[in-house]
Each structure stands twice: as structure tokens, then as C-alpha cells.
FIMAR-837000 format. One record per residue: residue in three letters; chain; x, y, z of N, C-alpha, C in turn. Coordinates in steps of 0.001 Angstrom, whole numbers, plus 500000, padded with zeros to 6 digits. Layout:
<rs>
    r  c    n.px    n.py    n.pz   ca.px   ca.py   ca.pz    c.px    c.py    c.pz
  ALA  A       X       Y       Z       X       Y       Z       X       Y       Z
...
</rs>
This chain:
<rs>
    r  c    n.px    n.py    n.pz   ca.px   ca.py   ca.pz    c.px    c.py    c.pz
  UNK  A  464488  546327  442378  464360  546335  443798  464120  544921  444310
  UNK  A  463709  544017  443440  463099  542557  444162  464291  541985  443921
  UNK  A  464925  542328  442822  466359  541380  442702  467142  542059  443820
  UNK  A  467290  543031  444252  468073  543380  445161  467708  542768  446811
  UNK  A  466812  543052  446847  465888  542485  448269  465960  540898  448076
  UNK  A  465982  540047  447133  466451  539188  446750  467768  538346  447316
  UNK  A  468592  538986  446455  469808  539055  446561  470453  539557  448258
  UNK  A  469961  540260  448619  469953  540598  450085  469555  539665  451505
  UNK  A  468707  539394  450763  467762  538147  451710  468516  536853  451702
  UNK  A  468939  536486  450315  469972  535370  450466  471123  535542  451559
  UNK  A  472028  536802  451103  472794  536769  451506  472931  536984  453375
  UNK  A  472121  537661  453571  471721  537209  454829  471119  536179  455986
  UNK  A  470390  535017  454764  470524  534030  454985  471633  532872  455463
  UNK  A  472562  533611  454536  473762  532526  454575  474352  533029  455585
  UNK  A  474836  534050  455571  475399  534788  456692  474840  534230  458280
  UNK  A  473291  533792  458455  472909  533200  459222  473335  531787  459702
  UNK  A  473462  531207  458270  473684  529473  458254  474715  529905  458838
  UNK  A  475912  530303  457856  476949  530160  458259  477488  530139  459935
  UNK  A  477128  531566  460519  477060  531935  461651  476181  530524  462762
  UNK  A  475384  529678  462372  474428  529162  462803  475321  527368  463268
  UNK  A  476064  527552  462038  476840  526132  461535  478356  526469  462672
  UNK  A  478522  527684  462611  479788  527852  463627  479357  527742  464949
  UNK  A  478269  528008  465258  478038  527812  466963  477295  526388  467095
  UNK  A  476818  525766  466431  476791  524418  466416  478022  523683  466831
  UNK  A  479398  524266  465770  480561  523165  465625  481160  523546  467364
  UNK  A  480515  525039  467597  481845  525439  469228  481291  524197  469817
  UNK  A  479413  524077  469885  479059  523811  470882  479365  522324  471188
  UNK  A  479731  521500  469776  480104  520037  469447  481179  520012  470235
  UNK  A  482198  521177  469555  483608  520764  470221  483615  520322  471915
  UNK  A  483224  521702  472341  482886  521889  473917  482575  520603  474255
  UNK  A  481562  519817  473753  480788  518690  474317  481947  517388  474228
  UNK  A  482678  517303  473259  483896  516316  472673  485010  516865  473898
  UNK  A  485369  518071  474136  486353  518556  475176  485959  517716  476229
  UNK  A  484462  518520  476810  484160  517463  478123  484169  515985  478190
  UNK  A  483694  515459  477090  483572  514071  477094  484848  513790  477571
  UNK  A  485666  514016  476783  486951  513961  476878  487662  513846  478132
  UNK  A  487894  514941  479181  487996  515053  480081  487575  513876  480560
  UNK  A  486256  514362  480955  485597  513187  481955  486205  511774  481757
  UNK  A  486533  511526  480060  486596  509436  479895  488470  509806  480819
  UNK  A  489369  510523  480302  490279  510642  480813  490696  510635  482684
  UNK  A  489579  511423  483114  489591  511020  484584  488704  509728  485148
  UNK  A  488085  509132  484350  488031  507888  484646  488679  506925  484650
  UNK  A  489570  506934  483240  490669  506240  483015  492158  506303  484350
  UNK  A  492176  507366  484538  493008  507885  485699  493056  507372  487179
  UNK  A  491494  507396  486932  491194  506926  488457  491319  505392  488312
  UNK  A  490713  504775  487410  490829  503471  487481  492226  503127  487085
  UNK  A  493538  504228  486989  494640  503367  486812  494806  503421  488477
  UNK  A  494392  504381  488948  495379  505130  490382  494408  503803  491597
  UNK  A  493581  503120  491204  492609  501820  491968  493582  500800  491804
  UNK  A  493974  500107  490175  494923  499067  490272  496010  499251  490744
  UNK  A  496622  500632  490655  497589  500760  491174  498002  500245  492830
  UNK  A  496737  500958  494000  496546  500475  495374  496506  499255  495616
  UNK  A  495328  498726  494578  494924  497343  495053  497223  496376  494612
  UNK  A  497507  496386  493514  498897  495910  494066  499682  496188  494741
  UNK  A  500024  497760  495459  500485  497897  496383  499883  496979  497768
  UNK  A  498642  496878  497678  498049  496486  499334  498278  494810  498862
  UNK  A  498468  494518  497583  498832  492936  497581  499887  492568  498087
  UNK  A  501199  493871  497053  502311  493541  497275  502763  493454  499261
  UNK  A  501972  494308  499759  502117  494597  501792  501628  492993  502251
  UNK  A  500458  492395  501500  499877  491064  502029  500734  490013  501789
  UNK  A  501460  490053  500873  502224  489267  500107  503622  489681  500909
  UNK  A  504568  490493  501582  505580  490646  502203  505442  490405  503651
  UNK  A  504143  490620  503900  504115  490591  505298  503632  488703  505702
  UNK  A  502848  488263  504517  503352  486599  504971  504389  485800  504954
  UNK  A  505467  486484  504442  506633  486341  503920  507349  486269  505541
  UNK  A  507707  487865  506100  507670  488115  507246  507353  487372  508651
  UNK  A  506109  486970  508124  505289  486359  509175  505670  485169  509584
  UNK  A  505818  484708  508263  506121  483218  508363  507593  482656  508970
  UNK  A  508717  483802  508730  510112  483980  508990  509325  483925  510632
  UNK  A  508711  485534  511113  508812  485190  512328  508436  484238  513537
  UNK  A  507608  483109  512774  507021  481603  513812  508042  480958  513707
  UNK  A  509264  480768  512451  509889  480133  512555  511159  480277  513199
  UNK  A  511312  481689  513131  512861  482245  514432  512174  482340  515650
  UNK  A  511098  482301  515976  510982  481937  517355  510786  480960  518423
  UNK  A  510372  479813  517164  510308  478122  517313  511842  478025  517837
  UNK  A  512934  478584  516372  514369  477856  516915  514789  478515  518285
  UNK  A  514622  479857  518795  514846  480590  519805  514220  479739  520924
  UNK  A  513197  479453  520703  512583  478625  522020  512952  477369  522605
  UNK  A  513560  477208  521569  514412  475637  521378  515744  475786  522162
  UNK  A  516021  476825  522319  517858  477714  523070  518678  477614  521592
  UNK  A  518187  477850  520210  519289  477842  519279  518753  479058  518514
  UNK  A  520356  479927  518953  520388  481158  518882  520463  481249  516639
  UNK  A  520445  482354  516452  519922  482436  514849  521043  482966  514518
  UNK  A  521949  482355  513327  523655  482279  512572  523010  483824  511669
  UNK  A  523855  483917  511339  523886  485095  510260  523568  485019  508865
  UNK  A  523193  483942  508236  522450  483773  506841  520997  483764  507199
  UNK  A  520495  483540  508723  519098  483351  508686  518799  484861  509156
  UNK  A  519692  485951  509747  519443  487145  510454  519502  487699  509495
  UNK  A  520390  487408  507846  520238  488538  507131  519110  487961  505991
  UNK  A  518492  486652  506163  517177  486725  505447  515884  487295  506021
  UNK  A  516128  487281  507613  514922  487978  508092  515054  489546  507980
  UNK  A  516615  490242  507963  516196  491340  507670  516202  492034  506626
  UNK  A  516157  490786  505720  515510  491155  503906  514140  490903  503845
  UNK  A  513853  489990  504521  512314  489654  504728  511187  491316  505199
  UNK  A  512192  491648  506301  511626  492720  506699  512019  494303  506402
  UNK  A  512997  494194  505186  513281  495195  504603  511891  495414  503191
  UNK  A  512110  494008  502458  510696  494002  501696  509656  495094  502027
  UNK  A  508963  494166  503248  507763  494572  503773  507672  496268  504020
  UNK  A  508992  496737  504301  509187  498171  504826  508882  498993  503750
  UNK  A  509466  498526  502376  509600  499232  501124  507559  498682  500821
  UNK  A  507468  497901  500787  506029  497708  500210  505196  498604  501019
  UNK  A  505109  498849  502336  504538  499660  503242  504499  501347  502911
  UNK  A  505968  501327  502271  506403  502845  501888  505800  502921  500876
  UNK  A  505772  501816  499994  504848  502492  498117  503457  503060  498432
  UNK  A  502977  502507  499766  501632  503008  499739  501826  504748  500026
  UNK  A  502392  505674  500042  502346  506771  500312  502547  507835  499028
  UNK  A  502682  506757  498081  503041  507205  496530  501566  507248  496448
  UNK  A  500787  506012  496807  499274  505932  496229  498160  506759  497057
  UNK  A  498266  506737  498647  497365  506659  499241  495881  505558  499125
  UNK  A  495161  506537  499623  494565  507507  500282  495818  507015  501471
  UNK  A  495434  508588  502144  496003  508788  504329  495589  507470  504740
  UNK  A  494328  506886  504885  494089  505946  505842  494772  504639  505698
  UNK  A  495125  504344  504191  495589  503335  503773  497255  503037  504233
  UNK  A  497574  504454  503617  498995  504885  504434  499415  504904  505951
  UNK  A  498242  505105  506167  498911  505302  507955  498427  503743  508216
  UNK  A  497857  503195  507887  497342  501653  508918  499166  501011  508002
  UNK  A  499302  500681  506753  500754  500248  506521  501654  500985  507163
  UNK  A  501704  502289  507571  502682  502768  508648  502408  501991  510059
  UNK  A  501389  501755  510548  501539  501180  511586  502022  499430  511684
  UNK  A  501912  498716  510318  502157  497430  510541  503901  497495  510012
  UNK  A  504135  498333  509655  505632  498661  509242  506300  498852  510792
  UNK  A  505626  499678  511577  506340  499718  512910  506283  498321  513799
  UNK  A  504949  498140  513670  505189  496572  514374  506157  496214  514127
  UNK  A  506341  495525  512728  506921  494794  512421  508468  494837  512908
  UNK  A  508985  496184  512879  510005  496569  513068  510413  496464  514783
  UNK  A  508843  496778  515183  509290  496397  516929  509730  494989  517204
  UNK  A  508902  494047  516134  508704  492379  516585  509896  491923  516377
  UNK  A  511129  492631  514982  512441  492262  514486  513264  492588  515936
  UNK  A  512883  493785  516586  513878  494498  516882  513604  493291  518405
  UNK  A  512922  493339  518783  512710  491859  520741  513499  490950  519516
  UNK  A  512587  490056  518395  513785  488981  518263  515223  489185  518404
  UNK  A  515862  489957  518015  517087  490397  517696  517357  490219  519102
  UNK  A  516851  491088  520040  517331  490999  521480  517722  489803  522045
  UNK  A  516494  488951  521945  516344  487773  522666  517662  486829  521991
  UNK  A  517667  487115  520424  518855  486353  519767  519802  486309  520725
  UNK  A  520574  487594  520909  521906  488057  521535  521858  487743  523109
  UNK  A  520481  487812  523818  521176  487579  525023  521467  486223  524690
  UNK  A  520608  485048  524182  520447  484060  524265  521998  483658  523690
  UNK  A  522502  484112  522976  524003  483750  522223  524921  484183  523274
  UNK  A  524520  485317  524161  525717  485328  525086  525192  484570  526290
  UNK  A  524235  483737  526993  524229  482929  528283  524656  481567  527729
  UNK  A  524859  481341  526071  525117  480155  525793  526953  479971  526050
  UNK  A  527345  481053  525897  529055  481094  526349  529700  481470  527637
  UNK  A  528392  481330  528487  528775  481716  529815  528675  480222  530392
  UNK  A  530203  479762  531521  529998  478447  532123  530052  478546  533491
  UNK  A  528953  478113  534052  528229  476976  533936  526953  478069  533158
  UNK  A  526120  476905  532128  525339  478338  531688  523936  478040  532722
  UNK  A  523588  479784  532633  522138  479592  533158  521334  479457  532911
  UNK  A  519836  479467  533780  518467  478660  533398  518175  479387  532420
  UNK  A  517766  478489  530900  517794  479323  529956  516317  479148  529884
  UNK  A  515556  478747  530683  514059  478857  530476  513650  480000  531253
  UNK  A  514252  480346  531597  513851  481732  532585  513905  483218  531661
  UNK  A  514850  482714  530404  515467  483940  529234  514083  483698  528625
  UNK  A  513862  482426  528450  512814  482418  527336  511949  482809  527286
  UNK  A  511367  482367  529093  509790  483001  529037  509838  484477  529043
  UNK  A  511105  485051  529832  510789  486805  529450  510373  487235  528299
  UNK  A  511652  486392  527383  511285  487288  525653  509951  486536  525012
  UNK  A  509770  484984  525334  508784  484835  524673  507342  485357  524973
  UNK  A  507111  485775  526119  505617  486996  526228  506262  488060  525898
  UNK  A  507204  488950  525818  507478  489636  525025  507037  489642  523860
  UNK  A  507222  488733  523062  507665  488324  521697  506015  487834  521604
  UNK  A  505319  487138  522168  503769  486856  521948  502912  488351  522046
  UNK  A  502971  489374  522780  502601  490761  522621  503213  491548  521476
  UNK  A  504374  491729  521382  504532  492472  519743  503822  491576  519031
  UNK  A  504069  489916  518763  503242  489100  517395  501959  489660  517589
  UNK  A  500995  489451  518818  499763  490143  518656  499542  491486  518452
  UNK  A  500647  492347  518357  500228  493631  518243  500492  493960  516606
  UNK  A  501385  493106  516334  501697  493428  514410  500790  492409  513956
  UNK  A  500229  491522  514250  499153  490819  513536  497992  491628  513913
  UNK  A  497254  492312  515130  496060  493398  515019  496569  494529  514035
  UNK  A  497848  495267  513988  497739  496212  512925  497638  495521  511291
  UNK  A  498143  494633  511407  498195  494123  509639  496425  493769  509302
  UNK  A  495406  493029  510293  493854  493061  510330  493604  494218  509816
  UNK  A  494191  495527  510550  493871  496938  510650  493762  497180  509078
  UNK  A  495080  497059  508694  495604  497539  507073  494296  496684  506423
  UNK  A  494186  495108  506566  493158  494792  505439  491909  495111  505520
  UNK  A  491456  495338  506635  490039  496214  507020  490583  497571  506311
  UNK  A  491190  498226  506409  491353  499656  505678  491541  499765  504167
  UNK  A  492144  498806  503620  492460  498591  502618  491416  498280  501713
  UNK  A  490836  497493  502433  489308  496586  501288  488349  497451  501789
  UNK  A  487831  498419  502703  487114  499301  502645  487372  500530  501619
  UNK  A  488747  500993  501464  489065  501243  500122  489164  501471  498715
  UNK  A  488974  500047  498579  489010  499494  497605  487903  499033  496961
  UNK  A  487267  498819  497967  485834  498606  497279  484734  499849  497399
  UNK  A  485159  501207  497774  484593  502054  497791  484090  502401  496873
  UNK  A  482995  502417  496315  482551  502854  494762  482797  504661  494050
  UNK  A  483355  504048  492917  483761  505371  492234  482628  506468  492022
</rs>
């Protein structure tokens, strides 16, 4: 009877370990699963951060590009020298750039980030679209004879043209205030 009770007692012992050693290993796994998880959505998030922060470079980086095109087509415009067609189709590569960099942000977000580059994308597109104007009248009073007061063309488009610049330079402020609030938002 003692060898049996013995023998019994062991084996129920083990039966314990055993049983004891398996809910140990679930509870390891479980803990390795979560870890897991969690390092993975960190990793995630901190790709989906570098990711924004070069999109909002690549928008800073097109839109000085832009910018800089537009002081200088409006210097020659002010001057009465209307803009040839190698400089109209670099400004509207200049401002095709900027359009596409504006658009990647909607791949990344966040909304706020997206909509302030939607709004300096429209500027921008308003500020192309007066130059363009002012180009053409200015190219057609130059083939009209006797031509007319061409300072009278200018000052229309150029306060024109000084209200869109101030209105796409307050939205592009907008974007980097939105952007670096963003960005530096802590995870």
C-alpha cells in the first residue's frame, strides 16, 4: 500500500509539474506575443513619423523652389518683359513639384497636415494662375501700336499678384505651424 500511495503521489506530482511547466510556457508565450506587438507598433509608428517629417520637407523644399521662381517672374513682368516658354514651362514644373509633394501628404496624414498642404497647393495654384494672366495681357498690349500705358497693366496685376503672394506665403506659415506641431507631438 505505501509503494502504491508512493508511486501514486509521484505520479501525481508530475502530472502537476508537468501541467504547472505548461501554463508557465502559455503564460511566457502570451507575454513574448505582446511584447511583440507592442515593439512592432512602435517600430510602425516611428516609420509612419519619418515618413511625414520628409514629406513636410519634401513641401518646404518645393515650395522654395516655387517661391523663388515666383519673385523672379514677377521682377521680369514688372519690368514689361513678358515670360518665353522655357521659363513658363519651368515654372509650371516648379509648380507641378510642389502639387505632387502637397498630394504625398494624404498618403501620410494626419487631416490637419493634409488640409493646411491642400491649402498652400491652392494658393499656389491661384498665384500661377494671376501670373499667367498678367503674362498674356502683358504679351498682347506689347503688339498693339501705339502700345498702351503699360504701368497702368502693372499696377492692376501687381496688387493682385502682392495679395495671392501674401495669401500663399500665410498658408505655407499655416502648413509649418501644423506640421511641427505634428511632429513634435510626443508618441
Amino acid at each position: 500500500m505505501g509503494l502504491l500511495s508512493a508511486v501514486g503521489g509521484a505520479l501525481v506530482g508530475g502530472l502537476a509539474a508537468v501541467r504547472g511547466a505548461r501554463i508557465g510556457a502559455e503564460v511566457n508565450a502570451a507575454a513574448v506575443l505582446a511584447q511583440g506587438r507592442l515593439q512592432a507598433a512602435g517600430a510602425l509608428e516611428q516609420w509612419v513619423r519619418q515618413e511625414r517629417q520628409k514629406a513636410c520637407l519634401q513641401v518646404m523644399d518645393c515650395y522654395g523652389q516655387f517661391s523663388r521662381e515666383c519673385v523672379q517672374y514677377r521682377e521680369q513682368l514688372k519690368e514689361s518683359r513678358p515670360l518665353d516658354e522655357p521659363t513658363l514651362d519651368s515654372f509650371t514644373a516648379a509648380l507641378a513639384a510642389l502639387v505632387g509633394a502637397c498630394s504625398h501628404l494624404a498618403l501620410l496624414g494626419p487631416t490637419s497636415v493634409q488640409a493646411a498642404g491642400g491649402v498652400v497647393r491652392a494658393k499656389a495654384e491661384g498665384f500661377r494662375s494671376t501670373l499667367m494672366l498678367w503674362n498674356e495681357e502683358l504679351a498682347e498690349a506689347l503688339l498693339v501700336v501705339p502700345q498702351p500705358d503699360l504701368t497702368e497693366i502693372t499696377g492692376v496685376w501687381l496688387d493682385i499678384l502682392v495679395e495671392n503672394g501674401g495669401a500663399m506665403n500665410a498658408a505655407y506659415l499655416e502648413f509649418l505651424h501644423t506640421g511641427q506641431t505634428e511632429l513634435l507631438r510626443p508618441v
